[in-house]
C-alpha positions as CSV (number, residue, x, y, z in Angstrom):
1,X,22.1,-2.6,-7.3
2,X,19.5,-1.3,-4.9
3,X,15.7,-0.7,-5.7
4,X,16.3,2.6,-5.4
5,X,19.6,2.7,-7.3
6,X,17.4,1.2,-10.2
7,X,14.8,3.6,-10.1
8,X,16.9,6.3,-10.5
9,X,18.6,4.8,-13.4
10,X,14.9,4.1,-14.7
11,X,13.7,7.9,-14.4
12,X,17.5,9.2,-15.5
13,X,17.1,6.9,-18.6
14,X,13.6,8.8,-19.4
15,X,15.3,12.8,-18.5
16,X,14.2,13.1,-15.3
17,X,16.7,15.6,-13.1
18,X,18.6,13.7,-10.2
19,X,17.1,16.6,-8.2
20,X,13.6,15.5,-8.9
21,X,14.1,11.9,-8.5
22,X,15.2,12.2,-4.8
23,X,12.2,14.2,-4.1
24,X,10.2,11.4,-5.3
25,X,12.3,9.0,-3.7
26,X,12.1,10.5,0.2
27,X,8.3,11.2,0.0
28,X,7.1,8.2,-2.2
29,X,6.1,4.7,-1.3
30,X,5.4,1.6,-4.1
31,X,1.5,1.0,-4.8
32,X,-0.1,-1.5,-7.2
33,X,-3.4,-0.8,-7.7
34,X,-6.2,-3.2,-7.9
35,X,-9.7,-3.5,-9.1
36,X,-12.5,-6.4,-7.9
37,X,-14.5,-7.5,-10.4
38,X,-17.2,-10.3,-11.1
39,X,-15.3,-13.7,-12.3
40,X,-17.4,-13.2,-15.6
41,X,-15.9,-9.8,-15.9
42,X,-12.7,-10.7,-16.5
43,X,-11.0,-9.9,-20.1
44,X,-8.2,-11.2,-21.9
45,X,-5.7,-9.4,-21.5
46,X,-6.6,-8.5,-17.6
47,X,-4.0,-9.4,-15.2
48,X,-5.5,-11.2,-12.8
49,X,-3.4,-11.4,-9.2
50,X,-5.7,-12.8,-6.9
51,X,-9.4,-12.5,-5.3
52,X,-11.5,-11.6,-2.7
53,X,-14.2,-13.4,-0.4
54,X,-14.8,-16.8,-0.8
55,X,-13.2,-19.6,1.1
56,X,-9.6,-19.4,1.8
57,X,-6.8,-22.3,1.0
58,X,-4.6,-22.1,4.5
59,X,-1.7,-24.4,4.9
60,X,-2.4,-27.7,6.5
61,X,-2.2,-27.3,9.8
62,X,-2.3,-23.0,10.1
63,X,-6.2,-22.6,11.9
64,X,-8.9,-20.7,10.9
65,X,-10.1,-18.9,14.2
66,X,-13.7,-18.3,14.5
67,X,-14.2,-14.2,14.2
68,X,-11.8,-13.8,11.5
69,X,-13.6,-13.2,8.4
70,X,-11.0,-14.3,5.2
71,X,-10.7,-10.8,3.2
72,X,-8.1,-11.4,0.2
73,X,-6.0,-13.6,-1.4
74,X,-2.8,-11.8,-3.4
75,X,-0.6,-14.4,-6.1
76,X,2.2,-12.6,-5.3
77,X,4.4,-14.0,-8.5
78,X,1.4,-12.4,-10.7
79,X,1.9,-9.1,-9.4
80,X,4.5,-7.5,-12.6
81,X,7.6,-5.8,-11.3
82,X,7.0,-2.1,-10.3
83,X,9.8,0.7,-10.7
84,X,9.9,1.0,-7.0
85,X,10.0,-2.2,-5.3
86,X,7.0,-3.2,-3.0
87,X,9.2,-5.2,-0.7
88,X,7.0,-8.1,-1.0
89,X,8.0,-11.7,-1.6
90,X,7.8,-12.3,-5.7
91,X,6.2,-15.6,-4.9
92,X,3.8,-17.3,-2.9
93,X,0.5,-15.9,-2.0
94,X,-0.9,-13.7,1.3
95,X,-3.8,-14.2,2.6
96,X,-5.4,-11.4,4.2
97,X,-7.9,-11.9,7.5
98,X,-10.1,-9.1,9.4
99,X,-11.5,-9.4,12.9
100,X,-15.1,-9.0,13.0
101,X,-15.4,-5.3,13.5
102,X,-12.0,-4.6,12.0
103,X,-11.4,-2.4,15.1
104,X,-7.8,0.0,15.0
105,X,-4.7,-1.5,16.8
106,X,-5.7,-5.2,16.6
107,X,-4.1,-8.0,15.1
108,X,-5.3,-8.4,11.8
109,X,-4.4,-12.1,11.1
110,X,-2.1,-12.2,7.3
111,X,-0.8,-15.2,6.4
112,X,1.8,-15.9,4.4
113,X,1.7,-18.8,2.3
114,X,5.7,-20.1,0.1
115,X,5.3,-21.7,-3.0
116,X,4.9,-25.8,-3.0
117,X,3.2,-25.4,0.5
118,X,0.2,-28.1,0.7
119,X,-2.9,-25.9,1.3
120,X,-6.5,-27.2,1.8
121,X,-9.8,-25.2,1.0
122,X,-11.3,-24.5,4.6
123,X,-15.2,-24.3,5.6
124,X,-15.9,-21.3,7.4
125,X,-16.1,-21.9,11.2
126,X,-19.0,-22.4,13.1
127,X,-19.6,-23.3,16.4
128,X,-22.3,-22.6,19.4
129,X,-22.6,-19.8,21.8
130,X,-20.8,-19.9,25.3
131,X,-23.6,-17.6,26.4
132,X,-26.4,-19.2,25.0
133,X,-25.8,-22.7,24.1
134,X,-29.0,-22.8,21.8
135,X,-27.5,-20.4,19.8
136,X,-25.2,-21.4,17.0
137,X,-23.2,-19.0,14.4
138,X,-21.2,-19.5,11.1
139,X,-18.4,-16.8,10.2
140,X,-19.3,-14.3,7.5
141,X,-18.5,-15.2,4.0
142,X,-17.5,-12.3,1.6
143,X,-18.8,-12.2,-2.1
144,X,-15.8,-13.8,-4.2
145,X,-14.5,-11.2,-6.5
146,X,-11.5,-11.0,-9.1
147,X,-8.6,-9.1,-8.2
148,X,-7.0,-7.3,-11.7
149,X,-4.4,-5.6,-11.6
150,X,-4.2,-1.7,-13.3
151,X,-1.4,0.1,-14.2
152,X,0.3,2.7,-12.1
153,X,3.4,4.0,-10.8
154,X,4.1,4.6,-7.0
155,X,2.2,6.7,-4.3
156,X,2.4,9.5,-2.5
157,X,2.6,9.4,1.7
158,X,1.1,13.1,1.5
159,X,-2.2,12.3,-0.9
160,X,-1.9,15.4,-2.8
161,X,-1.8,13.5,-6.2
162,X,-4.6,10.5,-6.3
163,X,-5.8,10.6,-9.7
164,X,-9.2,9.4,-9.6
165,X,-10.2,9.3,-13.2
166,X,-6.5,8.8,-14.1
167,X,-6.2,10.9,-16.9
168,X,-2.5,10.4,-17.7
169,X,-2.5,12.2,-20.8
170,X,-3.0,15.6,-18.8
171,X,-0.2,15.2,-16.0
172,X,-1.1,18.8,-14.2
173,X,-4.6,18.5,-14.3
174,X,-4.0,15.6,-11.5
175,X,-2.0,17.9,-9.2
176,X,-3.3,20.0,-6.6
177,X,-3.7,23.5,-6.7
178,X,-1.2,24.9,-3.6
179,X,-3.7,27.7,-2.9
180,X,-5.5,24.7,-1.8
181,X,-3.2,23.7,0.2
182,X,-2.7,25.1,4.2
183,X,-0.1,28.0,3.4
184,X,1.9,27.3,6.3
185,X,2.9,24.1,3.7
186,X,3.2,25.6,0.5
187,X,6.7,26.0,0.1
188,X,7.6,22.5,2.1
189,X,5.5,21.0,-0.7
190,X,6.5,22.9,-3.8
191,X,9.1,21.3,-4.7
192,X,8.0,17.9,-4.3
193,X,5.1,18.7,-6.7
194,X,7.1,20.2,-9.0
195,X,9.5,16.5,-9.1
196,X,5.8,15.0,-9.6
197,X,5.4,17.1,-12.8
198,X,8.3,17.0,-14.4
199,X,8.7,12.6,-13.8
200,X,4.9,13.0,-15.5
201,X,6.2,14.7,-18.5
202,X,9.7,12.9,-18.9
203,X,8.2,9.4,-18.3
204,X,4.6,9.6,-19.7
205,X,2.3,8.3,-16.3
206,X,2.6,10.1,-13.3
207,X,2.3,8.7,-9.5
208,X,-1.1,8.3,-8.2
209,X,-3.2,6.9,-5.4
210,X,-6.0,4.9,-6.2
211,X,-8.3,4.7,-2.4
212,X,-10.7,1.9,-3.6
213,X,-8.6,-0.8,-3.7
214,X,-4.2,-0.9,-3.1
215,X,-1.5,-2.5,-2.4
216,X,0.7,-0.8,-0.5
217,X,-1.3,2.6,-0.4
218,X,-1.3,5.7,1.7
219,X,-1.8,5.3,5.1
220,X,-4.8,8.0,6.3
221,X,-4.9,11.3,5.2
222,X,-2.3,14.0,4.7
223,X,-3.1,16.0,8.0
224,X,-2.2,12.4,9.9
225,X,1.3,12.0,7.8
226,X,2.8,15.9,9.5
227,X,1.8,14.0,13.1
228,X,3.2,10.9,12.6
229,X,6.8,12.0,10.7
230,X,7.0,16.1,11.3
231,X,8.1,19.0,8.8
232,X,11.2,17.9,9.7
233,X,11.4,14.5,7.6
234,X,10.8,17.0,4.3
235,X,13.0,19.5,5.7
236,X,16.0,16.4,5.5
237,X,15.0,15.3,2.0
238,X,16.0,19.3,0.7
239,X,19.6,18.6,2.7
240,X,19.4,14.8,1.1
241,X,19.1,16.6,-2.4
242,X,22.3,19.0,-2.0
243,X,24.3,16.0,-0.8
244,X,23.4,13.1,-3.1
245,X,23.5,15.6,-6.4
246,X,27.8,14.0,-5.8
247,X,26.9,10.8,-4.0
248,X,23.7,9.5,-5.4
249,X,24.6,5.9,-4.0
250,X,24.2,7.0,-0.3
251,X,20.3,7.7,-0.9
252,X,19.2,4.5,1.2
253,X,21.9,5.4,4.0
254,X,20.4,9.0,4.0
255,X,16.7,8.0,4.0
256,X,17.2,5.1,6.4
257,X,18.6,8.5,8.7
258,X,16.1,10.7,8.2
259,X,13.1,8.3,9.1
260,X,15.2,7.4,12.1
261,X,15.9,10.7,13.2
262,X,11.9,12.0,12.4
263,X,10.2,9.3,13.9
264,X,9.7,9.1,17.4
265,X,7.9,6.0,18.1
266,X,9.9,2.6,18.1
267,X,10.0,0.7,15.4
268,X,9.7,3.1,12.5
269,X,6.8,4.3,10.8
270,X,3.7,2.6,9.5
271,X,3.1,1.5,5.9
272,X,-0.2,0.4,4.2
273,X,0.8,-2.7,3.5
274,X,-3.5,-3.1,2.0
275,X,-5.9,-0.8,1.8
276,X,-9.9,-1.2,1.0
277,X,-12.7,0.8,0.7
278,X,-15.4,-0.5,3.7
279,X,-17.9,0.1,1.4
280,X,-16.7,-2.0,-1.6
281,X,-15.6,-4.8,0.3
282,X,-17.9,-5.1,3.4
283,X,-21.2,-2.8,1.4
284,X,-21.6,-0.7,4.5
285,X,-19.5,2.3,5.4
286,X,-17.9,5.0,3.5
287,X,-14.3,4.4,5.2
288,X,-11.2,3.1,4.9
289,X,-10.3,-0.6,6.1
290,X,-6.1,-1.0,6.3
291,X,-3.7,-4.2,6.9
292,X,-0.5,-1.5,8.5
293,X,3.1,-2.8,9.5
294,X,6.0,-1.3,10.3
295,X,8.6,-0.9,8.1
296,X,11.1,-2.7,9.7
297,X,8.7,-6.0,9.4
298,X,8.0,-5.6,6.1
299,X,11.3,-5.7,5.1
300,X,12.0,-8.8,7.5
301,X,8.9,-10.2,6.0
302,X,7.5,-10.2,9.4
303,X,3.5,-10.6,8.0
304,X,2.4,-11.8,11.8
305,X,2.9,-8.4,13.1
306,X,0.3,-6.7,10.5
307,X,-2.0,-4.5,12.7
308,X,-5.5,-3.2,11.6
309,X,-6.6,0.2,10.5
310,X,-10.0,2.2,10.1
311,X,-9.9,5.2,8.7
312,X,-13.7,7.4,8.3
């Protein structure tokens, strides 16, 4: 049984129309959501999945390039099970690298790390300047923060429905109001937002974005989501609805389609594979810093091909 074919399952189980649960399927990605706290912070019953700053514990022989400031750590067998799956391995650990500058379309250095792999703690590299030899520098060290894990669902590629004082008990107050919304997308959107609402109210916690600090979250805003996939990838999910209301087991055939048949660049589309706020993790900026990879390498676990993102 497919992720997918288990979610459905999941949301039929809880009364949620098969109608509604493809919407939410074609236009919905898997998020966990993460907090940093101080080490002293931490309760008892937090879920604790990893950290931030600090030194890094690389595999022994895997380099640590001057430039690269060490970002994140993720325990990837700490993360609990979400109702979509994240795609991620369930064990092991990434670590996550910026350049200095974490300038759009660079490498951005992740490392994957298997369980039982012999890792060292590593200094932060320092060395002299080429152009001025009496010159010496040391790579930035980050403040070493907890990473907890907080409840939540799954996100939405459009960032209509980021909940940011997540007020679960009161499902519509965390939708947007469509005369809000540009009315040349009113009635693409409607219905998805009505599938939001009524999984909300069948299941008890609706999907949300939270922009400080995710895994897997939405990739730039919602203007940037109609240029990179095109009215045309919602226009397939309302065809995907008629046709899987018989076949409901050809929803990763038809999706797999869709995205092929919307997307014009090779390779597929981007996902947010990590998402911080600059100004929570770096304490300058108000925008966005993001680890992005294609979809194709995430599933082939491909974490050397993770590109960088700013978003402002």
């Amino acid at each position: 049984m497919s992720y997918t074919d288990e979610f459905r399952t999941f949301a039929r189980e809880h009364g949620v129309s098969d109608d509604a649960i493809t919407r939410i399927m074609w236009c919905m990605q898997p998020s966990v959501h993460l907090d940093m706290v101080d080490p002293a912070a931490v309760g008892p019953h937090d879920i604790v999945v990893g950290h931030t700053g600090g030194l890094p514990e690389l595999p022994t022989g895997v380099p640590w390039e001057g430039g690269e400031v060490y970002v994140a750590g993720l325990d990837l067998a700490a993360i609990p099970e979400q109702p979509l799956s994240l795609n991620l391995p369930r064990e092991g650990h990434l670590l996550f690298f910026t350049n200095v500058g974490y300038e759009d379309d660079e490498s951005a250095p992740v490392v994957y790390v298997p369980p039982g792999t012999e890792t060292t703690v590593r200094p932060a590299p320092a060395g002299v300047s080429v152009i001025a030899p009496y010159n010496t520098w040391t790579t930035q060290v980050l403040k070493r923060r907890t990473l907890v894990y907080r409840p939540g669902t799954s996100w939405d590629p459009l960032g209509w429905t980021w909940a940011p004082e997540h007020q679960y008990d009161h499902p519509r107050a965390l939708m947007p109001d469509l005369d809000d919304v540009h009315e040349d997308d009113r009635e693409t959107l409607r219905p998805l937002l009505e599938a939001i609402t009524e999984y909300a109210e069948r299941v008890g916690s609706i999907p949300f974005v939270h922009r400080t600090c995710t895994l897997r979250g939405e990739l730039l805003s919602p203007r940037d989501y109609w240029c990179q996939y095109g009215r045309e990838f919602l226009e397939r999910c309302e065809e995907a609805v008629v046709t899987l209301r018989n076949t409901p087991e050809r929803f990763d055939e038809l999706y797999a389609e869709g995205l092929e048949k919307a997307w014009w660049k090779e390779g597929g589309p981007w996902l947010n594979l990590l998402e911080f706020g600059e100004s929570e993790m770096f304490d300058t900026g108000d925008g966005e810093v993001s680890w992005i990879i294609r979809r194709e390498d995430l599933l082939a676990q491909r974490f050397d091909r993770v590109m960088q993102s700013y978003y402002c």
